[in-house]
C-alpha positions in Angstrom: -13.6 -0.5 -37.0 -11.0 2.2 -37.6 -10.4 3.4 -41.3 -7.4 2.9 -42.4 -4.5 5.8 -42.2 -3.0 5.2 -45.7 -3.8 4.0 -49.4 -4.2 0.0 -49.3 -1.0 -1.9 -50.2 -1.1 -2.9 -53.9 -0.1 -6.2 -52.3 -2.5 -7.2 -49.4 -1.9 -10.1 -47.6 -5.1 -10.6 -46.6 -4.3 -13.1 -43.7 -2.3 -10.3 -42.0 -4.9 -7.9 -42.4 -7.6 -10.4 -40.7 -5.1 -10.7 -37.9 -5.0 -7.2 -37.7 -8.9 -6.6 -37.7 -9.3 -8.9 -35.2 -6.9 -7.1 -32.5 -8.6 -4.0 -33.5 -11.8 -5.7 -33.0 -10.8 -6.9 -29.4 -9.2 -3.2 -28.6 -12.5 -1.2 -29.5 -15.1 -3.9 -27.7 -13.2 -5.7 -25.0 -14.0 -8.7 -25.9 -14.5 -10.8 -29.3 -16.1 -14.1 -29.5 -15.8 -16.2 -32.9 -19.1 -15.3 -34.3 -18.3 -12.0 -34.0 -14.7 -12.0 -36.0 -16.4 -14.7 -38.5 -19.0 -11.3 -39.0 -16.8 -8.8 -38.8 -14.3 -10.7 -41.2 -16.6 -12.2 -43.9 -15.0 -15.4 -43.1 -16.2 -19.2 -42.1 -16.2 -19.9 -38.1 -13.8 -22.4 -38.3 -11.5 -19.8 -40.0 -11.9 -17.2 -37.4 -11.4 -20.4 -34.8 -8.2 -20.9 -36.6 -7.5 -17.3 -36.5 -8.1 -16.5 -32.8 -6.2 -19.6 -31.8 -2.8 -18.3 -33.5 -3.0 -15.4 -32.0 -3.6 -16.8 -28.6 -0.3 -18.7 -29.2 1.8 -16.0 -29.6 -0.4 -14.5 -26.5 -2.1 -11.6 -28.3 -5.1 -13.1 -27.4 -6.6 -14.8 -24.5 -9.9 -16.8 -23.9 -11.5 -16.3 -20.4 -12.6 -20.1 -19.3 -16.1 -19.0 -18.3 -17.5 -16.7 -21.5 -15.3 -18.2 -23.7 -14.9 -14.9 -25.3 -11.4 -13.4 -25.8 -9.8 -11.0 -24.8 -6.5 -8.8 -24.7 -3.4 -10.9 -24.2 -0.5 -10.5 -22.1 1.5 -9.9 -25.6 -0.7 -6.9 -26.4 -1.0 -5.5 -22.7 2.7 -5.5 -22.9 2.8 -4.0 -26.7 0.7 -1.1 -25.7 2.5 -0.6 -22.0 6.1 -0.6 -24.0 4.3 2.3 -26.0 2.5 3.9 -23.4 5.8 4.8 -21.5 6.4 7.2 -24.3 2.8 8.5 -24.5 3.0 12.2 -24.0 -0.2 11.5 -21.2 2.4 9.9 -19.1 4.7 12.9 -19.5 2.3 15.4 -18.8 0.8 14.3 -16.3 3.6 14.0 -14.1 3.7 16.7 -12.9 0.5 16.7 -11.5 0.7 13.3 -10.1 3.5 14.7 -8.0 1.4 18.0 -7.0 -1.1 15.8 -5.8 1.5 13.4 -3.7 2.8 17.0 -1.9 -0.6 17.7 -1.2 -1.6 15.0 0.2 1.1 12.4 0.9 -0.5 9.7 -0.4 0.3 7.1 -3.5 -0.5 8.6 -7.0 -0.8 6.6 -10.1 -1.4 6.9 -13.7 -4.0 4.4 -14.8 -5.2 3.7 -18.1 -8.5 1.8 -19.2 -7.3 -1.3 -21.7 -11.2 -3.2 -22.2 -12.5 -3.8 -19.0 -9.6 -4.2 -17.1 -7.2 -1.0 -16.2 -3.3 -0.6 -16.6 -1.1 1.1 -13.9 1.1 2.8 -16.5 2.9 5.2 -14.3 3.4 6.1 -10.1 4.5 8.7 -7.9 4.9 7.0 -4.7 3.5 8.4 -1.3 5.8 10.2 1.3 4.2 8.1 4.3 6.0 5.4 5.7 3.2 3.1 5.6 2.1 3.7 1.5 0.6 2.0 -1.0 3.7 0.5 -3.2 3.7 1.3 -7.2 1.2 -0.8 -9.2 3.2 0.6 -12.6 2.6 -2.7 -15.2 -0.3 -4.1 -13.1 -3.7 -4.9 -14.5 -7.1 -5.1 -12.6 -10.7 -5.1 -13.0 -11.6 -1.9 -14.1 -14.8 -2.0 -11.7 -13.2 -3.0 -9.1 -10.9 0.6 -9.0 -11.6 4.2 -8.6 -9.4 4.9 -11.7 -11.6 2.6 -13.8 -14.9 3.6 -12.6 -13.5 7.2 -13.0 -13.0 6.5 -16.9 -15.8 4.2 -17.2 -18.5 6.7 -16.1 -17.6 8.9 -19.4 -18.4 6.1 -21.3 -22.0 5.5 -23.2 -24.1 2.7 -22.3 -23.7 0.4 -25.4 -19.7 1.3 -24.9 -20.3 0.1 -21.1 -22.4 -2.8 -22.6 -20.0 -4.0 -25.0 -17.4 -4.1 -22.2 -19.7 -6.2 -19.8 -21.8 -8.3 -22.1 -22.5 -10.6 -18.9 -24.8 -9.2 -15.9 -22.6 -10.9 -13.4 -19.2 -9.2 -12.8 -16.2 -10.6 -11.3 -15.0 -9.5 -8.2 -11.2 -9.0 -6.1 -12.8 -8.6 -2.5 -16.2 -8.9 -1.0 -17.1 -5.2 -1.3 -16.2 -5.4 -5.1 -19.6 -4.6 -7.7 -21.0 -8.0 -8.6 -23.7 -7.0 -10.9 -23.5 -4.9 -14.2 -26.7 -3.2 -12.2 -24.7 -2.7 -9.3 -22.1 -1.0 -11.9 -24.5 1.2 -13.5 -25.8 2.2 -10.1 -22.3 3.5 -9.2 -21.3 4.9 -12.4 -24.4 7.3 -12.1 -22.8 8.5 -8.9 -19.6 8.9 -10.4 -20.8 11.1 -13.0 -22.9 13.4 -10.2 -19.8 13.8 -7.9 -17.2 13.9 -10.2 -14.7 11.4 -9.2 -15.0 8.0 -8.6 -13.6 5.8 -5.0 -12.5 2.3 -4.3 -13.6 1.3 -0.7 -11.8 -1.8 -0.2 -12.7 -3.0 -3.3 -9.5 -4.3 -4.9 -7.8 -5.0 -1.6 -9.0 -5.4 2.0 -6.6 -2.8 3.4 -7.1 -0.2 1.0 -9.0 3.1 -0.3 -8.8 4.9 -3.2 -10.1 8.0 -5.0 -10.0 9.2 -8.7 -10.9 11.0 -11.4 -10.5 11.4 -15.2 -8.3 12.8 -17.4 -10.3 13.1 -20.7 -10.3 14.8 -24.1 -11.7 17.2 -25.7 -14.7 15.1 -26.9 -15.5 13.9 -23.6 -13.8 10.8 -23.6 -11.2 9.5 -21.3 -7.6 9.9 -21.9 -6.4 8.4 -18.4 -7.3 8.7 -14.9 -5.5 10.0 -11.8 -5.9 7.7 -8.8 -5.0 8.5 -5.4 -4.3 5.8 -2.8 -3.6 4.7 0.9 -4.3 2.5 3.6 -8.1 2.0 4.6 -7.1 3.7 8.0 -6.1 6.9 7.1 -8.5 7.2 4.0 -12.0 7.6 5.5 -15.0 8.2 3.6 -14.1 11.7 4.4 -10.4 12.1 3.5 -11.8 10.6 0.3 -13.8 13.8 -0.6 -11.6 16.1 0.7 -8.3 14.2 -1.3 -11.5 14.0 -4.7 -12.3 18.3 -4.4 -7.9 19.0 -4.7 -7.5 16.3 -7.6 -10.7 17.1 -9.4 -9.2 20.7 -9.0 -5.9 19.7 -10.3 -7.4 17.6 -13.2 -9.7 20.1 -14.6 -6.2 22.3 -14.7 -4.5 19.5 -16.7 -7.7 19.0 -19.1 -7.4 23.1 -20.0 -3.8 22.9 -20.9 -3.0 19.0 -21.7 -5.6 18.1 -23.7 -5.3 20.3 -26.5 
């Protein structure tokens, strides 16, 4: 849990700061369940029931029908997108989102991890006539993308863990990763290459490759994904698009980063 930034009120409202612990909570582990805010509180369950169901009513919250667990909701996706737009990533890295469109003509977005799904935060659209359109304010899987399994591969293992507490992962298409094995698999890859692709993975017609933008500490700040149709990415246009971004991104990481 994050300390906090300032001396403690000399008034706490105490349910305000439980609400508060419990987004922070979901934002550093992806996913909560009420045991684990009853722990993390100090509280009974069926005050951290009470809890979590409030703030699934105002939509900060929202509880996946299969784990029960909850997870970011469409209130705090849109919080952190409404901040996001004034990020300094998302002004610094466009300029080399739109380097990487006049090299290659293809769809460039922005993409940041939020738990285990990713955000399209930003897009520089491709100068093709048949493109991928902008995902900017869309959310996917992030195993099912380039962009997250770009990010996801600087993560450690009980990070990666706490993310995917299930072995069995959801998928968007047939060729999506179905295990958490299957993930860790890949991710190993991703970390030898350095960049991460999406072969039809998210959509039937589509390819993707990325990498990561990350800090100074090794962890991820963003990642830079390049897209297009399935017929004009080849396995081979993949790795020659991955060697100019990876490039491009280790150029943004001296500079941006700092």
């Amino acid at each position: 849990m994050v300390s906090a930034h300032t001396d403690k009120p000399p008034y706490p409202i105490a349910s305000v700061d439980n609400a508060l612990q419990t987004l922070q909570l979901v934002k550093e582990t992806g996913s909560v369940r009420v045991a684990d805010v009853s722990q993390t509180l100090g509280v009974a369950r069926s005050s951290a029931h009470r809890l979590l169901a409030m703030l699934a009513y105002r939509g900060y919250v929202r509880q996946d029908p299969d784990s029960k667990a909850y997870l970011a909701g469409p209130a705090l996706v849109e919080l952190g997108l409404a901040v996001v737009r004034n990020m300094d990533v998302r002004q610094s890295a466009r300029p080399l989102m739109e380097r990487v469109v006049a090299e290659t003509g293809e769809t460039t977005s922005l993409v940041l991890l939020d738990g285990a799904k990713v955000l399209f935060v930003d897009c520089v659209e491709g100068t093709r006539s048949l493109r991928v359109a902008s995902r900017t304010g869309l959310m996917m899987e992030a195993h099912c993308t380039a962009a997250g399994k770009s990010m996801l591969a600087l993560m450690r293992f009980e990070q990666l863990r706490a993310l995917y507490p299930e072995d069995e992962l959801p998928q968007m298409t047939g060729n999506s990763l179905s295990s958490f094995s299957d993930l860790e698999g890949e991710l190993t890859q991703v970390r030898r290459l350095g960049y991460a692709t999406n072969v039809l993975e998210s959509e039937e017609d589509m390819c993707a490759v990325a990498v990561a933008l990350s800090s100074q500490s090794g962890m991820p700040i963003a990642s830079i994904s390049v897209a297009g149709p399935a017929s004009r990415l080849s396995r081979e246009r993949l790795r020659q698009v991955a060697d100019f971004l990876a490039g491009a991104a280790a150029e943004y990481d001296a500079v941006g980063t700092h």
